[in-house]
C-alpha positions in Angstrom: 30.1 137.7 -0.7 31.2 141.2 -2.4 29.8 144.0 -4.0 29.3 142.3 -8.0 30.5 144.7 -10.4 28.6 142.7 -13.3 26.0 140.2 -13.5 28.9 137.1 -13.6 30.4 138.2 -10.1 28.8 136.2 -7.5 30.5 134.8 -4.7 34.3 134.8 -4.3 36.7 134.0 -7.3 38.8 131.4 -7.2 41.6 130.4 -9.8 40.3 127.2 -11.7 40.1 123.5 -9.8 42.5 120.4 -10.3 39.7 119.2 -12.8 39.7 121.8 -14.8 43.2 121.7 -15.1 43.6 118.3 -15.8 41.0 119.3 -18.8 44.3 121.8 -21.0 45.1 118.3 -22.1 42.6 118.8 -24.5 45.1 121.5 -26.3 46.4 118.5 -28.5 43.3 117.3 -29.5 42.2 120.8 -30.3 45.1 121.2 -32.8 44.8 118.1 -34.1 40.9 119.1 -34.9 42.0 122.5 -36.1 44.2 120.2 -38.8 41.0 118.2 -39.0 38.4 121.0 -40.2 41.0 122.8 -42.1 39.4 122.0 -45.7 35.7 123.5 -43.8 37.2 126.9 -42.2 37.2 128.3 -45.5 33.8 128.4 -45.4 33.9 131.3 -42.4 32.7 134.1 -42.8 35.0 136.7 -44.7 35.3 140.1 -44.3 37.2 143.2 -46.4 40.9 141.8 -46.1 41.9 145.3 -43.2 44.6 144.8 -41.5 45.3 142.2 -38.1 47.2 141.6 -35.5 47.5 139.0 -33.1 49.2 138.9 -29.8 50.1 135.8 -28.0 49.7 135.0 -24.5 52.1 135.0 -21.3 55.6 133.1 -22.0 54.4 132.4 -25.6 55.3 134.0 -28.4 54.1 134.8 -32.2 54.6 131.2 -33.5 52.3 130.2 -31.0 49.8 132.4 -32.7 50.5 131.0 -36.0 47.9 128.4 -36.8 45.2 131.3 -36.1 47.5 133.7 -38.2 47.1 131.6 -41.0 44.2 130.7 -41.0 43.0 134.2 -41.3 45.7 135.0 -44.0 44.0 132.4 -46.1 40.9 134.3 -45.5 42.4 137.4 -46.9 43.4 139.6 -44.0 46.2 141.7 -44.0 47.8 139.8 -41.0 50.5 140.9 -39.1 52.9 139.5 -36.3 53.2 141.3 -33.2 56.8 141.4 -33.4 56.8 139.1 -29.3 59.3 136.9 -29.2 58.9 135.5 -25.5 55.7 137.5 -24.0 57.6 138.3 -20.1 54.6 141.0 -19.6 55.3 144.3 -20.0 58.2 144.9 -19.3 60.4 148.3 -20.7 60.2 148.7 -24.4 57.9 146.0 -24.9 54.3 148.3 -24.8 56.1 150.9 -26.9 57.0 148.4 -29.6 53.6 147.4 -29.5 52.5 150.9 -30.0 54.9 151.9 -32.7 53.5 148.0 -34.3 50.0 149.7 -34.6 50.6 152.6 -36.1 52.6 151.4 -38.5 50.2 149.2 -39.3 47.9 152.4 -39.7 50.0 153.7 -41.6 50.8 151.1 -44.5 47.3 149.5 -45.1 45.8 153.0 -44.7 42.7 151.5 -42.6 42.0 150.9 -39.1 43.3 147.7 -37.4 41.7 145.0 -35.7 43.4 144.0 -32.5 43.3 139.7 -31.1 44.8 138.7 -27.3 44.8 135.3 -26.7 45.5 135.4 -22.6 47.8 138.5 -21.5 47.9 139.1 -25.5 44.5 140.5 -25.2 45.4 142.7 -22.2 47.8 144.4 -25.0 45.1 144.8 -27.4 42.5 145.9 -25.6 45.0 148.9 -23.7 46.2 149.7 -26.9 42.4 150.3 -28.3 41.9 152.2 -25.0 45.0 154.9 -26.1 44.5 154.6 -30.2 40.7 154.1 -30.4 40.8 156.1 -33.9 43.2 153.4 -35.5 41.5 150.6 -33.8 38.8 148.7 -35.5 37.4 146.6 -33.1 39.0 144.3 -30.3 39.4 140.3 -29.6 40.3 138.3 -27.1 40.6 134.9 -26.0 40.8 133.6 -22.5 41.8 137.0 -21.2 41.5 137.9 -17.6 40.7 141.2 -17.2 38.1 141.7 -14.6 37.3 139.7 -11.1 40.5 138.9 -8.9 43.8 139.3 -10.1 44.7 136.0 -8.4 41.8 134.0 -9.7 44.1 132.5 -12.6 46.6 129.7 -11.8 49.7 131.7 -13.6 49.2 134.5 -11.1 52.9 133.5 -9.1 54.4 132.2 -13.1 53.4 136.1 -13.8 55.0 137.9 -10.9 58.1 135.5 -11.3 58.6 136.3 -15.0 57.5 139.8 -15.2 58.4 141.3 -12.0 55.1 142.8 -11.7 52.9 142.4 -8.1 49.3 140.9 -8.3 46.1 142.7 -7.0 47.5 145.9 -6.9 44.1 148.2 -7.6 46.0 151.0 -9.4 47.0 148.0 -12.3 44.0 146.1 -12.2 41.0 148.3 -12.1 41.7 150.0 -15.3 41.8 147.1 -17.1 37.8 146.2 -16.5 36.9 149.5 -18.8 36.4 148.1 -22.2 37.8 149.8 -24.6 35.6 152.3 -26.9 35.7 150.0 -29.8 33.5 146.8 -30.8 35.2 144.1 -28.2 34.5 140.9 -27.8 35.9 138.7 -25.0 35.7 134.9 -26.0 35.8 132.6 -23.2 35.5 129.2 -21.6 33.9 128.1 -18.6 36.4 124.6 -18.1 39.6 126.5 -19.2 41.9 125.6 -16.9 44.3 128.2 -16.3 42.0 131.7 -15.6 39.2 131.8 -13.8 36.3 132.0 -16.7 34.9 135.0 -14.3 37.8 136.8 -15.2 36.5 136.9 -19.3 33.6 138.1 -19.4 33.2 141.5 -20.9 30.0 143.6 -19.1 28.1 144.3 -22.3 26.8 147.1 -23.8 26.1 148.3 -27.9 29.3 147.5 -28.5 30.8 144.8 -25.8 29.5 140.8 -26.0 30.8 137.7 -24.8 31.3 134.4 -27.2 31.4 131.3 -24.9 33.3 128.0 -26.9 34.1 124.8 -25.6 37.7 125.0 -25.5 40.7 124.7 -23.1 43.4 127.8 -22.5 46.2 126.6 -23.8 44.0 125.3 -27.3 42.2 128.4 -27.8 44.6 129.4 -30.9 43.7 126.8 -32.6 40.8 125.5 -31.2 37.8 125.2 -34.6 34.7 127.4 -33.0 37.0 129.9 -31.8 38.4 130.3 -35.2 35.0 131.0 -36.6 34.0 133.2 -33.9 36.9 135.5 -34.8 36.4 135.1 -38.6 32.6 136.2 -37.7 33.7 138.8 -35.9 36.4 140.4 -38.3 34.0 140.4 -41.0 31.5 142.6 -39.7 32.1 145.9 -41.7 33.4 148.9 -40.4 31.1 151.1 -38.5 28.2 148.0 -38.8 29.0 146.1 -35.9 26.5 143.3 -35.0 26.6 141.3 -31.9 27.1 137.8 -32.5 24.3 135.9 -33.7 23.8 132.6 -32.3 20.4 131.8 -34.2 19.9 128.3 -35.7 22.7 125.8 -35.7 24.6 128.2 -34.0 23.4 127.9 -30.8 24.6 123.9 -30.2 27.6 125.0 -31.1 27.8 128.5 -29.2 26.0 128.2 -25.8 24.6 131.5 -24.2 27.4 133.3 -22.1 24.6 135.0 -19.6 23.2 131.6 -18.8 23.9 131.5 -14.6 25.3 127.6 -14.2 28.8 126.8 -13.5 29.4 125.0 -17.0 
């Protein structure tokens, strides 16, 4: 056993069992109930229309991000692309275009922008709240490993293949566990399949939480109660940040992140 840098860190990480794999066949079934509950989402929660963008995960690229994109068009956020293609990691050019993406942003709308990750995605958003925290609103992500072992994911060798970048080195990964100094909020699931859940979970403070859904990786884009969360989140106003409230019916839906069994 290490030294736990969180209450979540017990006991060695280890990238996510055969089960749990087996389990991201849920992702159709997920879009197909994202299709499902389209005519209730419009019921979410909606906030002031500022600006958004979304950032898609590792391989994937902005049309992977579209159902969630849509959906929070229709709920009258500015929402923009992030301009990825093919997400290869960060490779050259790729985190300035993301930069130059932001503050342009800034600059058209005029307002502070709110930043969603799904996956590496969020790793992108919540960096680029840690250098711009004055044009950043307030951070998202979904299924994003940022904490625990590098290695606890089973895309760690697809990673290092694709991007060219080494695993567990400490001078890349333990600046990624400060949270950014904006709201965040990590959204996770205990049987995703692909990243250890570990991995996800923000340590919290006034202005860090944790949202745990029933979803699987590859269906968190579309997946129904992480829609909502991120509609809930996005329409908490600007300098009023509320952690999420899981009162009432909420809480079936929603179960309590610090709760200490495996599922």
């Amino acid at each position: 056993m290490h030294n736990a840098h969180h209450w979540y860190e017990v006991g060695p990480m280890r990238a996510p069992g055969v089960v749990r794999l087996a389990l991201e066949w849920r992702a159709p079934w997920e879009f197909g109930a994202a299709l499902w509950s389209q005519p209730l989402l419009p019921l979410a929660p909606r906030g002031d229309g500022h600006p958004v963008i979304v950032y898609p995960g590792l391989l994937a690229g902005d049309r992977s991000t579209g159902v969630l994109r849509r959906f929070l068009g229709r709920l009258g956020y500015a929402v923009i692309p992030s301009g990825i293609k093919r997400n290869l990691g960060p490779r050259d050019g790729v985190l300035e275009a993301l930069r130059d993406g932001l503050l342009a942003a800034r600059r058209e709308h005029g307002r502070t922008v709110s930043l969603i990750g799904w996956s590496l995605g969020g790793v992108y958003a919540r960096e680029l709240a840690k250098e711009y925290p004055d044009d950043v609103r307030q951070v998202v992500t979904m299924g994003t490993p940022f904490t625990g072992h590098p290695k606890a994911t089973n895309a760690w060798r697809i990673y290092e293949f694709f991007t060219g970048h080494r695993i567990g080195t400490p001078e890349l990964h333990e600046p990624l566990r400060e949270p950014p100094p904006v709201p965040t909020t990590s959204i996770f699931s205990r049987t995703d399949g692909v990243v250890s859940w570990k991995c996800c979970v923000e340590k919290e403070g006034p202005a860090a939480e944790n949202i745990e859904v029933e979803a699987s990786h590859l269906g968190m884009g579309f997946n129904p109660m992480v829609l909502y969360a991120v509609a809930d989140r996005l329409a908490q106003p600007e300098g009023g940040w509320q952690p999420f409230d899981r009162a009432g019916v909420r809480a079936l839906l929603y179960r309590d992140p610090r709760r200490k069994t495996w599922y």
